[in-house]
C-alpha positions in Angstrom: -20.4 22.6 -8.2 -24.1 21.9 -7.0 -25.3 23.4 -4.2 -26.7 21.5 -1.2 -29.6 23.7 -1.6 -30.8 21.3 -4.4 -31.7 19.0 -1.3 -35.0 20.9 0.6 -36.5 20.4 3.6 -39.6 20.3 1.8 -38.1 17.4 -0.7 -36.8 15.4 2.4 -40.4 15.4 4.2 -42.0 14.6 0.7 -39.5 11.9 0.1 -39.7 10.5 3.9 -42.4 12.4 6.1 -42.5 12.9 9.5 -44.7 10.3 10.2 -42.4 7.9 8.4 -39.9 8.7 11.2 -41.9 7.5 14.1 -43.8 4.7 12.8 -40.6 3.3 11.4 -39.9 2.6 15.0 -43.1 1.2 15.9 -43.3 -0.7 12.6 -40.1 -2.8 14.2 -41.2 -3.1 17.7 -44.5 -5.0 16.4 -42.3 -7.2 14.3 -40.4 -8.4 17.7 -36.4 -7.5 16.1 -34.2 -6.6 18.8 -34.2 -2.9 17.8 -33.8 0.1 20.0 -37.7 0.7 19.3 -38.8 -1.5 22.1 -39.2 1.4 24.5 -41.1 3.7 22.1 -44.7 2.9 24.4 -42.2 4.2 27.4 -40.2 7.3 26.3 -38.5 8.0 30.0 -36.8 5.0 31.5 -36.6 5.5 35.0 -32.9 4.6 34.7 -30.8 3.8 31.9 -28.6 1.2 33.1 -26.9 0.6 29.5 -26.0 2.2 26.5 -28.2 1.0 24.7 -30.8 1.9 27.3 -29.3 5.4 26.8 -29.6 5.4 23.2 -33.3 4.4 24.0 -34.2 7.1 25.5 -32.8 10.0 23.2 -34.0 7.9 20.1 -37.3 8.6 21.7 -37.1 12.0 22.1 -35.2 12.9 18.5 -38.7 10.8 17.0 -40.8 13.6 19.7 -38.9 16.3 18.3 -39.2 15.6 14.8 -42.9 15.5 15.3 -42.6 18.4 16.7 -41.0 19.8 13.5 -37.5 20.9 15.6 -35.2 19.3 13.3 -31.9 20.5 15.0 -33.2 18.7 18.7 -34.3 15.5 16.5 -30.4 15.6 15.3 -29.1 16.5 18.3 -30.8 13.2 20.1 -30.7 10.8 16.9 -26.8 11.8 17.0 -26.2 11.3 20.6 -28.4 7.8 20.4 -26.0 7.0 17.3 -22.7 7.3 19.2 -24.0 5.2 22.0 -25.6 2.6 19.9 -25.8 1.7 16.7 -28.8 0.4 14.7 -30.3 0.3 11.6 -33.0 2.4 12.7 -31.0 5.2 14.5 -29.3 5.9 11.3 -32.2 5.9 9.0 -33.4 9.2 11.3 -30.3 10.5 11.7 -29.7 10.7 8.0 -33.1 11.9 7.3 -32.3 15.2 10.2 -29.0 15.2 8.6 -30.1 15.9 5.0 -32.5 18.2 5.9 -30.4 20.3 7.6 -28.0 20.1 4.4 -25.3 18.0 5.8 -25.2 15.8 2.8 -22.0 13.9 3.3 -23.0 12.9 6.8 -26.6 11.6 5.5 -24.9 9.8 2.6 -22.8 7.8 4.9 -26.0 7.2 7.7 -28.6 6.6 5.4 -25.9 3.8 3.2 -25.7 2.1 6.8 -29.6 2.1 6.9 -30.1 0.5 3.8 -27.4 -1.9 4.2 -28.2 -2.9 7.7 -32.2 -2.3 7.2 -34.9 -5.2 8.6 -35.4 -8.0 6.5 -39.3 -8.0 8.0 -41.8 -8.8 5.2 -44.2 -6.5 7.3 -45.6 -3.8 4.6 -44.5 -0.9 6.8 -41.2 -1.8 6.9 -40.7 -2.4 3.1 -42.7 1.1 2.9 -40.5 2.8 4.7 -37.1 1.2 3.5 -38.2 2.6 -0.3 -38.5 6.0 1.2 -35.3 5.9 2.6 -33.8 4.5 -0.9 -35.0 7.5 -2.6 -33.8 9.8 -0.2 -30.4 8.0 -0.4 -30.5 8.3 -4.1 -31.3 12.1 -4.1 -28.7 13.0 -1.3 -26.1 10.6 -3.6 -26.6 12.8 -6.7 -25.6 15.5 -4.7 -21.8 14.2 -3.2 -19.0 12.2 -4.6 -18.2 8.9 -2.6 -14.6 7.5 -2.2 -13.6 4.2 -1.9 -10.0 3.6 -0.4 -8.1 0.2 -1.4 -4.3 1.1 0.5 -1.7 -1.6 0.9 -0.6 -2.5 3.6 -3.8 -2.6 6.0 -3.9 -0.2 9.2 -3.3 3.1 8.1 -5.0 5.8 9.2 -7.4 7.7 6.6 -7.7 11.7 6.4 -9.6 13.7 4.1 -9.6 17.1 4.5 -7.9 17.0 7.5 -10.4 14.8 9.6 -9.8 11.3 10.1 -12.6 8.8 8.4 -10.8 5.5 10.0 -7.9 2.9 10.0 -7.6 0.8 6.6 -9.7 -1.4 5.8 -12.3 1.1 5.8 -15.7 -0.8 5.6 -17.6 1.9 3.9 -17.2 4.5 1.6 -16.5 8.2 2.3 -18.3 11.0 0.9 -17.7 14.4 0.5 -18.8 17.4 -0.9 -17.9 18.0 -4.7 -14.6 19.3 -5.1 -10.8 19.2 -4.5 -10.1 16.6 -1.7 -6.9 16.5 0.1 -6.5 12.7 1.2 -3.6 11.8 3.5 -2.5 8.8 5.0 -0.3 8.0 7.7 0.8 4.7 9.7 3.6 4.1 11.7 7.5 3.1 9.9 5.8 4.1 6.3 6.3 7.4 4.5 3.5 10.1 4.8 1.2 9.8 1.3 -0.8 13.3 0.2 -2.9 13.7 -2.7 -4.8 15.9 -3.6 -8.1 14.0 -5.6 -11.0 15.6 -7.4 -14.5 14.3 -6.5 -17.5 15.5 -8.5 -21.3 15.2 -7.7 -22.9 11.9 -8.0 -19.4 10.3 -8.6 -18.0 7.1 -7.4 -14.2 7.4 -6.9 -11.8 4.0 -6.2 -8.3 4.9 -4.5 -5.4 2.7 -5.4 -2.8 3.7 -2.7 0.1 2.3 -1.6 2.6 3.3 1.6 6.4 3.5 1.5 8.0 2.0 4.1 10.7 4.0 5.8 14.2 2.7 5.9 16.0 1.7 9.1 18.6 4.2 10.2 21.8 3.6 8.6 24.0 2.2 11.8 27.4 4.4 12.2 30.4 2.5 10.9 33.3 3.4 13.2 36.3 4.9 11.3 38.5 1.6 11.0 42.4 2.1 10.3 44.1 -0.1 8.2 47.6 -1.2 9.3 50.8 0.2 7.2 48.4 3.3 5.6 49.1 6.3 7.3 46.3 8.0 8.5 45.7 11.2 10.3 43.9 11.1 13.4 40.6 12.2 14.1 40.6 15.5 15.8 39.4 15.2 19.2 39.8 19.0 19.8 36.8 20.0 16.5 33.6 19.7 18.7 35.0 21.1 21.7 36.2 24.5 19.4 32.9 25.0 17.7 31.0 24.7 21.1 33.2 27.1 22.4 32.9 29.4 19.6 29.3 29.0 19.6 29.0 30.0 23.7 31.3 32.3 22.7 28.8 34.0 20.1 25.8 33.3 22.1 26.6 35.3 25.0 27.7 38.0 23.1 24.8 38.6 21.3 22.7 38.0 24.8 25.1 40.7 26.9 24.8 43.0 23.7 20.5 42.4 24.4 20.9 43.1 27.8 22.6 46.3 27.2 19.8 47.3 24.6 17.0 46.5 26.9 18.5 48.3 29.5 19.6 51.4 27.7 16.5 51.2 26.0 14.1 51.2 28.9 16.3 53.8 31.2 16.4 56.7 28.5 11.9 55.9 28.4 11.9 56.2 31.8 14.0 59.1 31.7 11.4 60.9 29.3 8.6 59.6 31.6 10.0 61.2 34.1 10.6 64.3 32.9 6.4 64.3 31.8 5.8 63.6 35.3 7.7 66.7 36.5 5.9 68.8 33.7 2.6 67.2 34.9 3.3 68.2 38.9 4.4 71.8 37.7 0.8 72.5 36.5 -0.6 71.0 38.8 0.7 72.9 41.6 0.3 76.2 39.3 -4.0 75.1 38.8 -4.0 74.3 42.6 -2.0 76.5 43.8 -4.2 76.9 47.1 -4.7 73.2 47.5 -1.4 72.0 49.2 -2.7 68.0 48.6 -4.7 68.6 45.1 -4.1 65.1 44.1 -5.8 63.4 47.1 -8.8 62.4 46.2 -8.1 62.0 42.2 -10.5 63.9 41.1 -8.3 65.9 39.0 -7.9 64.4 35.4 -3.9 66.1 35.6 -3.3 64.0 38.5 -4.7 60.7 37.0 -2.4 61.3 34.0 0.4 61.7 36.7 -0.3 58.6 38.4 -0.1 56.9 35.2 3.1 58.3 33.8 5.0 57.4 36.8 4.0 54.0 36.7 4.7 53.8 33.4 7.7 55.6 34.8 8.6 53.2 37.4 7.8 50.1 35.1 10.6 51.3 32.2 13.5 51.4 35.2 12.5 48.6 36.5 13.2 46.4 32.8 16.2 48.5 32.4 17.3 47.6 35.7 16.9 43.8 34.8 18.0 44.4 31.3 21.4 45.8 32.5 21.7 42.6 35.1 21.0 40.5 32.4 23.8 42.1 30.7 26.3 41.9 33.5 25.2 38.2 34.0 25.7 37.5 31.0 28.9 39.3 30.1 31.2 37.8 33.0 29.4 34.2 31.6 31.0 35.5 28.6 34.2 36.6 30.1 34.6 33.3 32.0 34.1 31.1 28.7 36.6 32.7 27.3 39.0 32.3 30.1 38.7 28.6 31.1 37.0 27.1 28.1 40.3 25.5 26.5 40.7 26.6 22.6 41.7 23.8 20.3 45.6 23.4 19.2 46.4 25.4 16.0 47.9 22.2 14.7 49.1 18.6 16.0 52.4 19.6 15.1 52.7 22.4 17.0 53.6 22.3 21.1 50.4 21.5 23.3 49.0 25.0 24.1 46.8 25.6 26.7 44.1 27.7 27.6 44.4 30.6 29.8 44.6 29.1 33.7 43.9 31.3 37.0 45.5 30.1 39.8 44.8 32.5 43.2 48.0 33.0 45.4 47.3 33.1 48.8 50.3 34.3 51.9 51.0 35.6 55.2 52.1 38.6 53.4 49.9 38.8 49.8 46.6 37.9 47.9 46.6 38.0 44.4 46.2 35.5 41.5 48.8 34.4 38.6 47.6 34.2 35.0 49.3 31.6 32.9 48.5 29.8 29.6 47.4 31.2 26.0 45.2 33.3 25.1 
């Protein structure tokens, strides 16, 4: 793999200096295009009533800080002028920033749009500075691989490497960094595609891809029965059984977490407790003529105290909700098993039914009658 090193700053300012940059601009406003280098004589706007007034304005000051030499600020501003407005202009300095801070993909993909949308101006300058940016294109190029993505059918969505590039058709190449690309693509009623593709420097890489498209659920055919064939039913009782088996199960295993939390947490706090007691015996043996010693914390003892009996305090307290969890859910338990009808053993058999309570209530008694299977 080459590094991106092989692309200097002091290659890209040979290649396209800094003066380049600004008198690209000025080049285009003299030729009277429609460009955003009108309003390089006036850097500050007193309002930006538009984007493209916007991109105006930090076009100008990226061109002020590349002259400055601050290449990050000149990005920063060509970047934000970029995503407000696009020209030709705005990305023949953006990909110029952009390779000389070593994002070579990114000035690939700028300085193609530069060339392809450049000024078709006779004026010298213009033609001057569109061959400098052709040989910085062609340097950054021998430095990435591009790829070129034919899917079928149109609108899917592109990623490589995880980031999206764009919806099919893509216009434009895409280039990345040599090496192992992972290229996905995704679109609504189609199967995922995933491949992984290998891209080498200076390579030009065509994608034949094509989408699946995802069958329609199969509709549910309802069980039909054919008169004279004896068939057995459908049991009605099957869902209702597992259900019940699985409530059943679950609440089990929740009372049975509930008991462990509780348990678990009372015999800590126990042991906290017991610290505490060993704590408050020395300190009433160090302070023995102190009848408060603990009052203004000063003593480290004490400080330890205080902490083990919150800690203390904060074990019961889980236990305590650990053990109504468990009673909670143990009579939940208890009462799905007692009115939660079980399934017949068989359709032969007699119709059993599930444990009933029915409360009894007299002049003379109170009580309840328990009838039913268990």
């Amino acid at each position: 793999m080459i590094s991106m090193g092989c692309v200097t700053r002091e290659l890209v300012r040979r290649l396209v200096p800094p003066s380049c940059v600004v008198n690209l601009a000025l080049a285009a406003a003299l030729a009277g295009t429609v460009l955003l280098t009108s309003a390089t004589a006036a850097a500050t706007p007193t309002r930006a009533t538009s984007a493209r007034d916007q991109a105006i304005v930090h076009f100008n000051e990226g061109n002020q800080a590349f002259t400055r030499g601050d290449t990050h600020e000149a990005y920063r501003q060509y970047l934000t002028a970029w995503q407000l407005h696009r020209t030709f202009d705005i990305a023949c300095n953006l990909g110029r920033a952009e390779a000389e801070l070593g994002k070579l993909p990114q000035a690939a993909s700028h300085l193609a749009y530069c060339l392809d949308h450049f000024s078709s101006s006779p004026q010298q300058d213009l033609q001057d500075a569109r061959q400098r940016y052709s040989a910085l294109f062609d340097t950054v190029r021998t430095q990435v691989a591009s790829l070129r993505f034919e899917v079928a059918p149109d609108g899917a969505e592109v990623f490589v490497n995880g980031a999206s590039v764009g919806t099919t058709p893509l216009e434009h190449d895409v280039y990345v960094m040599p090496g192992t690309q992972v290229v996905e693509l995704k679109r609504h009623g189609y199967r995922d595609l995933e491949r992984e593709v290998p891209a080498f420097a200076g390579e030009s890489r065509s994608l034949a891809l094509e989408l699946e498209r995802l069958e329609p659920a199969a509709a549910a055919t309802p069980l039909a029965h054919a008169s004279g064939t004896d068939q057995a039913p459908v049991d009605a009782h099957a869902n209702a059984v597992d259900a019940r088996s699985i409530a059943l199960v679950g609440g089990a295993v929740l009372t049975a977490a509930g008991a462990g939390v509780g348990l678990g947490f009372y015999f800590q706090g126990a042991k906290l407790d017991d610290e505490a007691s060993v704590l408050r015996e020395r300190i009433q043996a160090d302070s023995a003529t102190d009848p408060n010693p603990c009052a203004m914390n000063a003593n480290a003892t004490c400080a330890q105290l205080a902490d083990t009996v919150d800690r203390r305090d904060q074990a019961w307290t889980i236990s305590t909700i650990g053990f109504v969890s468990m009673g909670v859910f143990g009579l939940g338990t208890l009462a799905t098993w007692l009115w939660w009808p079980a399934a017949p053993a068989s359709s032969s058999s007699s119709t059993a039914h599930g444990p009933t309570i029915v409360p009894v209530v007299t002049g003379h008694e109170l009580g309840a009658t328990l009838s039913g299977s268990l």
